[in-house]
C-alpha positions as CSV (number, residue, x, y, z in Angstrom):
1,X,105.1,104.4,57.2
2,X,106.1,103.8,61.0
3,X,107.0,107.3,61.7
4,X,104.0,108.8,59.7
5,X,101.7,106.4,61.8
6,X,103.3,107.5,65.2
7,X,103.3,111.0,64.1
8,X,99.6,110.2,64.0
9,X,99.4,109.3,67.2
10,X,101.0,111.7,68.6
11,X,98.6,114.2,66.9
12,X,95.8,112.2,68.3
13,X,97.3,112.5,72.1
14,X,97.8,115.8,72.3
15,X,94.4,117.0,70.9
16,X,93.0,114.9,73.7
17,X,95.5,116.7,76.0
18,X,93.8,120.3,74.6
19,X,90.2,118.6,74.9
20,X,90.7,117.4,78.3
21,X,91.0,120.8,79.3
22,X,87.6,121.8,78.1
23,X,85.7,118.1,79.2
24,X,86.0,116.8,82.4
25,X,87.2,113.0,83.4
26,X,89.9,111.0,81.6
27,X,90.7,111.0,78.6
28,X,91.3,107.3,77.2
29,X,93.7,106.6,74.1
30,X,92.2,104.6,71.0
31,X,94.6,101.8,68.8
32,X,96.5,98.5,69.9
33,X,98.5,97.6,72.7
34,X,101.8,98.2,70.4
35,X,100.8,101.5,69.4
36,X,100.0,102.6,72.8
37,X,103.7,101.9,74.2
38,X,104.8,103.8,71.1
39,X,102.6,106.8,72.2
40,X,104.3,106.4,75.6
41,X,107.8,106.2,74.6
42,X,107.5,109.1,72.7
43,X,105.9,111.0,75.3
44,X,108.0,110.0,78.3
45,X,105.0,109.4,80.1
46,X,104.0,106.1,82.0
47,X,100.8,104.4,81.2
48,X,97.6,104.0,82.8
49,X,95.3,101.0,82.1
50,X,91.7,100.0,82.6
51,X,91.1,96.3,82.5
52,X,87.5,95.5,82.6
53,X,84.6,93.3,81.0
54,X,81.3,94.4,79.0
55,X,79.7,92.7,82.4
56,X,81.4,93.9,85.0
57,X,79.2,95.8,87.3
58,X,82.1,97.7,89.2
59,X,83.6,98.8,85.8
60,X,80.6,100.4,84.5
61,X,80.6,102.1,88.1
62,X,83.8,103.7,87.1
63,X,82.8,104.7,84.0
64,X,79.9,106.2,84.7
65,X,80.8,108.6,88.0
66,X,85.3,108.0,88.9
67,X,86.5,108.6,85.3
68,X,84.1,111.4,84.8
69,X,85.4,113.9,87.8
70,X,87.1,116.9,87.1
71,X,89.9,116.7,89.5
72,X,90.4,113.0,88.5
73,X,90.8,113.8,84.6
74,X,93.2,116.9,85.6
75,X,95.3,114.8,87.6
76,X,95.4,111.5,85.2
77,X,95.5,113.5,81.6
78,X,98.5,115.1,83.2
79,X,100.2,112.4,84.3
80,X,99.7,109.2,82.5
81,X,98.5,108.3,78.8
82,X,95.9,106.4,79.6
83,X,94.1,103.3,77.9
84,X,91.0,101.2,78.1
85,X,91.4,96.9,77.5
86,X,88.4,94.9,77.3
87,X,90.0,91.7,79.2
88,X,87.5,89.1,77.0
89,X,88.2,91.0,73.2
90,X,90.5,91.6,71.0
91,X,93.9,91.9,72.8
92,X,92.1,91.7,76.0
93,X,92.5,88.0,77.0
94,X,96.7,87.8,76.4
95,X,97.4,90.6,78.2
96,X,95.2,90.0,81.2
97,X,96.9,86.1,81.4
98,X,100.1,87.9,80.9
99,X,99.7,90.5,84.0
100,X,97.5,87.4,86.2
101,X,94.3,89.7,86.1
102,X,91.6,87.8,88.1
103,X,89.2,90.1,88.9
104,X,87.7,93.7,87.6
105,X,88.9,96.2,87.3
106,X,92.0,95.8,87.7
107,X,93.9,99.0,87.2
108,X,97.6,98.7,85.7
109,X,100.2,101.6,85.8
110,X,103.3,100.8,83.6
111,X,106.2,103.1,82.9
112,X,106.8,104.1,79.5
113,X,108.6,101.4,77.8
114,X,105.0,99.4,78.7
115,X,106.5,97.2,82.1
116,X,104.6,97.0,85.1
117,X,105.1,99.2,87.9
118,X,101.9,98.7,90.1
119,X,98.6,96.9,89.9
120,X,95.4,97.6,91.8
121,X,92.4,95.2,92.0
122,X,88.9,96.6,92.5
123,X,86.8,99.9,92.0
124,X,87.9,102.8,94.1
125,X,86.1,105.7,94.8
126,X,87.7,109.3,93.5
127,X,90.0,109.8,96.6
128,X,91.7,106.2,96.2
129,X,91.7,106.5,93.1
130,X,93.8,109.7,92.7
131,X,95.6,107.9,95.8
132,X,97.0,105.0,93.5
133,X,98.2,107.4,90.6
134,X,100.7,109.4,93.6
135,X,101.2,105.4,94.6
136,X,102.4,104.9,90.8
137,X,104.9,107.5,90.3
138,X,106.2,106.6,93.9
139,X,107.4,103.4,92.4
140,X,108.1,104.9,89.0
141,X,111.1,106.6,90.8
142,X,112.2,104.0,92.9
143,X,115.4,102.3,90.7
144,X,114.4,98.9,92.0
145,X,110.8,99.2,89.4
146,X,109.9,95.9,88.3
147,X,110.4,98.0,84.6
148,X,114.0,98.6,85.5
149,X,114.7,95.0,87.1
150,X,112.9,93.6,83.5
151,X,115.6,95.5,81.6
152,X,118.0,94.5,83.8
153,X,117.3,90.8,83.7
154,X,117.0,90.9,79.9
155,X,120.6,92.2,79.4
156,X,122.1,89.0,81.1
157,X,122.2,89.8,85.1
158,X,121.3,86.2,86.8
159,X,123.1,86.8,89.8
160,X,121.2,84.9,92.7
161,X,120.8,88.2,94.9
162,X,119.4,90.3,92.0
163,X,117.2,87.0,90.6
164,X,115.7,87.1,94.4
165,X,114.8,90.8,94.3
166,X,113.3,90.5,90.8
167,X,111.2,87.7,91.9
168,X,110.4,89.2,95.0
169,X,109.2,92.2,92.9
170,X,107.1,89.9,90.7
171,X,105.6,88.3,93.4
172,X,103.9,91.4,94.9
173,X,102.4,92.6,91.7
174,X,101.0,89.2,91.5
175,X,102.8,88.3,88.3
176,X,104.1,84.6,87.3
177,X,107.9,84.6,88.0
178,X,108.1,80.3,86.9
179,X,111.2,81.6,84.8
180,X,112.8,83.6,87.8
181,X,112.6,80.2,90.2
182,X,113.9,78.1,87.2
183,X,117.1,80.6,86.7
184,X,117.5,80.6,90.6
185,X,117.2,77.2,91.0
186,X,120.4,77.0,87.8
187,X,122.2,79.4,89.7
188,X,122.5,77.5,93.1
189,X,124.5,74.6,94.0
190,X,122.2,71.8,95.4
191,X,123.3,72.3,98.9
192,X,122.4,75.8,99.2
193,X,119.2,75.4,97.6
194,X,118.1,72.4,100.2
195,X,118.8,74.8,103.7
196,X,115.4,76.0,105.2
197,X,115.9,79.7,104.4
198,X,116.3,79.0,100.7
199,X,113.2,76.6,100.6
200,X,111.0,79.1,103.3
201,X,112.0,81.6,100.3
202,X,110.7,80.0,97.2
203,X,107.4,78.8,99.5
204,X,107.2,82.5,100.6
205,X,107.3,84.0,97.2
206,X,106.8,81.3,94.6
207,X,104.0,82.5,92.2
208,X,103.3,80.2,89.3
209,X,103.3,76.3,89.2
210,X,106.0,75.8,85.3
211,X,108.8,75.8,87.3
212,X,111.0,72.9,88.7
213,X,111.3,75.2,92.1
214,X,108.1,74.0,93.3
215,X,108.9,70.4,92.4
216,X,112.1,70.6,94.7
217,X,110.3,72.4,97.3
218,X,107.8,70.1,98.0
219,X,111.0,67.0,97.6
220,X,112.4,68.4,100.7
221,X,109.4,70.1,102.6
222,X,108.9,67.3,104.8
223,X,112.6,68.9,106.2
224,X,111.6,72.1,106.9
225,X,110.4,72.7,110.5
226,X,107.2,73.3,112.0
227,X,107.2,77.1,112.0
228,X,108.4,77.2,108.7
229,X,105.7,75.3,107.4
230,X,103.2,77.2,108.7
231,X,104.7,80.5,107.4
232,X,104.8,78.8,103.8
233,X,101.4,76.9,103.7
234,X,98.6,79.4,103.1
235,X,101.1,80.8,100.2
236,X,101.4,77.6,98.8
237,X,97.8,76.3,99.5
238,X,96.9,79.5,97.3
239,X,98.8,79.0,94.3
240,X,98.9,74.8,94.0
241,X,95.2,74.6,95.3
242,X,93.2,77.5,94.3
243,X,95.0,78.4,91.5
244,X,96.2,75.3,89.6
245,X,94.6,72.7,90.8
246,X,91.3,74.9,89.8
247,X,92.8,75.2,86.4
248,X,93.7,71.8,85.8
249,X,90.5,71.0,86.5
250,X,88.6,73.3,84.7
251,X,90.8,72.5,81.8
252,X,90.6,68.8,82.4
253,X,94.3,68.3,82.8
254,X,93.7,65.7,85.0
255,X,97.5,64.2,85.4
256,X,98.6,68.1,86.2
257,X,95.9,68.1,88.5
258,X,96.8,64.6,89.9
259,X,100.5,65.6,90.8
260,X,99.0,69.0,92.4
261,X,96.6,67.3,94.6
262,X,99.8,65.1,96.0
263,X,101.4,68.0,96.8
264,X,98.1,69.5,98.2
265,X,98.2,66.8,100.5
266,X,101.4,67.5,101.9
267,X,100.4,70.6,103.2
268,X,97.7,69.0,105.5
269,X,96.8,69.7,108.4
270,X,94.4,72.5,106.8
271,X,91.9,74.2,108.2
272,X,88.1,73.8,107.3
273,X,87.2,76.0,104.2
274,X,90.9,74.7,102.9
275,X,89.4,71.0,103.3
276,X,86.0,72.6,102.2
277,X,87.5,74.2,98.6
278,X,89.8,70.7,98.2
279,X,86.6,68.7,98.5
280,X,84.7,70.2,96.2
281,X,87.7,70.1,93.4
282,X,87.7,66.2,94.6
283,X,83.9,66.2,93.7
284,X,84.2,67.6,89.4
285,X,87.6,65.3,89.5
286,X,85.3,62.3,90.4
287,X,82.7,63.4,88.2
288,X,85.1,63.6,85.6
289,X,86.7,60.3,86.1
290,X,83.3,58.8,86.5
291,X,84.6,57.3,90.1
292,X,81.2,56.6,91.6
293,X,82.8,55.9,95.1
294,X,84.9,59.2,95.3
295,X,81.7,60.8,93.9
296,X,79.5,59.8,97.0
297,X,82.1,60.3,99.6
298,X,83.1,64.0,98.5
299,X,79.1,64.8,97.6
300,X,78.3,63.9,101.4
301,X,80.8,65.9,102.6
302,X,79.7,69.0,100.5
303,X,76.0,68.3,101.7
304,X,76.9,68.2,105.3
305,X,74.0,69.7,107.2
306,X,72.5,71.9,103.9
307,X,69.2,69.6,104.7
308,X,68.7,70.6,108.3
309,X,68.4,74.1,107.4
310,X,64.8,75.0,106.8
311,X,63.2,76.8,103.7
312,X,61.7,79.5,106.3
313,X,64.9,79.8,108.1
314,X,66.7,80.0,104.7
315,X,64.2,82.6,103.7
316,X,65.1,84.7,107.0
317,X,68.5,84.9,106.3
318,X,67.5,85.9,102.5
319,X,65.7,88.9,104.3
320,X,69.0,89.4,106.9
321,X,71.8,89.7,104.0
322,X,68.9,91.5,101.8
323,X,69.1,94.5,104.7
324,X,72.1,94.7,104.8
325,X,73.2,94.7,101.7
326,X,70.4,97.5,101.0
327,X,70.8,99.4,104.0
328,X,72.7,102.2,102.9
329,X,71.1,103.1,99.7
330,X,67.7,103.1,102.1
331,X,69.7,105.1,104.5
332,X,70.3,107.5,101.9
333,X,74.4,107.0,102.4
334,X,74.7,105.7,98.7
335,X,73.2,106.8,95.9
336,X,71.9,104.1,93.6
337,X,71.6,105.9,90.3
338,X,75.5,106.2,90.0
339,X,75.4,102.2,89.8
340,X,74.2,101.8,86.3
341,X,72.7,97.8,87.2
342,X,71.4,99.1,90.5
343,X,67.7,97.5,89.6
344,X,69.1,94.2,88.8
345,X,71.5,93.8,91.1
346,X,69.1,94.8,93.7
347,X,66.9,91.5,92.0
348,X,69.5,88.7,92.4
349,X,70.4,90.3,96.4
350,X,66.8,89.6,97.2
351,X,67.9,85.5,96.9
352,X,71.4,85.7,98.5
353,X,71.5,82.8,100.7
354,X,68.7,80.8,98.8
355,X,70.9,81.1,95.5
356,X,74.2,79.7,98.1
357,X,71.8,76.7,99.5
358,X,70.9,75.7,95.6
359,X,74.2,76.1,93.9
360,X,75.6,73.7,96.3
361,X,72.6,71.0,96.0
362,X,72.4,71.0,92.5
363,X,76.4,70.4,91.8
364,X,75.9,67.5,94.2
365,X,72.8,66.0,92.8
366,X,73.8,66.4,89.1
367,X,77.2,65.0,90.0
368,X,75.4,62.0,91.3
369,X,72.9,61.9,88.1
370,X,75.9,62.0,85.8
371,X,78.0,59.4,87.7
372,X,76.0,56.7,89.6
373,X,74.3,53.7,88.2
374,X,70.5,54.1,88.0
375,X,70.1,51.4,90.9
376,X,72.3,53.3,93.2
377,X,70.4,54.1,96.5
378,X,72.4,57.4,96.7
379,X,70.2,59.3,93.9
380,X,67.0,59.0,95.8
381,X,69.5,61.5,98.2
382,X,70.2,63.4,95.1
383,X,66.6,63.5,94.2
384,X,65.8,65.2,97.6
385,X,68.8,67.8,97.2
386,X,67.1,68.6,93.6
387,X,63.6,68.9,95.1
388,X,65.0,71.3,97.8
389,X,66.6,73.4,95.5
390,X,63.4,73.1,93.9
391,X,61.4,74.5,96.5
392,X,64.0,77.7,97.3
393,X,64.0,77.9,93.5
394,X,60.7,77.8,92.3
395,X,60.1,76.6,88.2
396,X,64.1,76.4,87.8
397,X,64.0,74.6,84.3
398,X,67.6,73.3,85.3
399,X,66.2,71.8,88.2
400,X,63.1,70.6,87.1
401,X,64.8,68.7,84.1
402,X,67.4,67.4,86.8
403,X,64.1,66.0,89.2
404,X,62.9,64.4,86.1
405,X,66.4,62.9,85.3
406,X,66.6,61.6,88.5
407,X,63.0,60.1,88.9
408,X,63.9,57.6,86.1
């Protein structure tokens, strides 16, 4: 039954192969994930992968112009088997945790046993694009492949120097290597592990928080010196801040997210949109936690001068970013029929800034609508944010319920 169903697929490929030479643009493969590396093993060929939503904009931009080209379906029906994955259906959502996909597209190459050689973030216009496929088969041939360390490290190898490289490799793909650290951390006495370069090394390429490497980093990282810390701390900042912290949060893991936020503090000095971004996780943590002090102190701090700014001044800079945003499809450098949301995206640009100025007074004011007492003098401030918003945001149902919520 296997073989039959492989023989299928094989079928399948290579009439694709003989109608790709009569249709121009990629051709995509159909089936699962499994059947797909089958398809590639068979072939010998490495694997090229889409990863988009049904709402991303830039994805449909692809689709509808990049994919299509001749020279760009010649040179990736050639090459690769490639393969569409819908990153919210189906398969979609454990595969794009499993390869840390963020944002769309994101375009995987993997070599033929379905391991990840190289990972690019973000539409590309046709000469990039065909760039990336020459910047896959480049690291297909090099013997240090993250597919060939993967095999490597599954038949036993835990040698320090090779877990290093492997997690290095990891690292730059933007992939979790948690295991890697734990095995390196098994495979070092403890006083090699606690000298600078080793810790400077697990700061510089750590990526992923289930590991007890980033527990005995920050144990010792009051050791390391100056320099060192500022070579490590925007690494770090990235991965325990904006990466778990935001996750704990969102997931309301709220004892993960108090252990992170003690390391975040370490780390301090920061500079201003660090403290800005820590601030406003403090601000859904109070909120959560219904701690009506913390609640105030980080909602002032997000507020800042937001009030001083005028609605006609706030309306100038709509007009500002609105030009320039626009200015080359008015120019006649870009064409907007090749972006298939062009007339809706070209709505919500209108409202940049204004959109900016109300997102950040309503998570303020609700914050205060959900958490304070009713006799607090702090909502009458909240009540002002909401009836700003209000007037950049004309007949906002959200806001209006939120002014009548906070008039009680």
């Amino acid at each position: 039954m296997q073989l039959r169903l492989l023989f299928v697929l094989l079928l399948n490929f290579y009439a694709a192969t003989i109608l790709a030479q009569q249709a121009p643009g990629i051709r995509f493969q159909e089936g699962n994930w499994e059947n797909l590396v089958a398809l590639a093993q068979k072939a010998q060929l490495p694997i090229f992968v889409d990863v988009y939503t049904d709402w991303c904009a830039p994805c449909k931009q692809m689709d509808a112009s990049v994919f299509k080209e001749k020279l760009v379906g010649d040179k990736y029906n050639k090459t690769f088997i490639s393969y569409k994955l819908n990153a919210e259906k189906g398969e979609g959502p454990a595969l794009a945790k499993q390869f840390n996909i963020k944002a769309y597209p994101t375009f995987l190459f993997l070599n033929s046993s379905g391991f990840l050689i190289h990972k690019v973030v973000g539409e590309k216009e046709s000469g990039p694009f065909l760039a990336i496929a020459d910047e896959a088969l480049a690291k297909l041939a090099d013997k240090d492949q993250l597919g060939n360390l993967e095999e490597t490290f599954k038949k036993g190898n835990r040698q320090p120097q090779f877990l290093r490289k492997f997690i290095t490799a990891k690292a730059k793909l933007d992939i979790d290597n948690s295991e890697l650290f734990t095995e390196l951390i098994n495979a070092y006495p403890v006083d090699s592990l606690q000298t600078e370069e080793t810790l400077v090394f697990i700061g510089s390429w750590l990526n992923g928080l289930q590991t007890p490497a980033l527990q005995f980093l920050m144990q010792n990282y009051n050791t390391l010196s100056s320099s060192a810390k500022e070579k490590i701390k925007p690494r770090l900042f990235r991965i325990i801040v904006n990466r778990g912290m935001t996750s704990s949060i969102n997931a309301t893991h709220l004892l993960e997210y108090e252990q992170l936020i003690s390391y975040a503090r370490q780390l301090e000095p920061l500079n201003e949109e660090q403290y800005k971004y820590l601030n406003r996780l403090s601000l859904i943590y109070a909120g959560l936690t219904k701690n009506s002090t913390m609640v105030k102190e980080a909602g002032y701090k997000a507020i800042g001068t937001l009030m001083d700014v005028s609605v006609a001044d706030v309306k100038k800079e709509d007009l500002r970013v609105y030009n320039e945003l626009m200015g080359p499809f008015l120019r006649g450098e870009q064409d907007s029929t090749k972006y298939p949301d062009f007339q809706e995206e070209k709505k919500m640009i209108v409202n940049t800034y204004s959109r900016e100025i109300v997102s950040k007074l309503l998570t303020v004011a609700t914050a205060f609508s959900q958490t304070l007492p009713a006799n607090d003098p702090a909502r009458k401030d909240a009540l002002r944010w909401a009836e700003r918003a209000n007037m950049l945001w004309p007949e906002s149902k959200e806001v209006l319920s939120l002014i009548q919520k906070l008039k009680k």
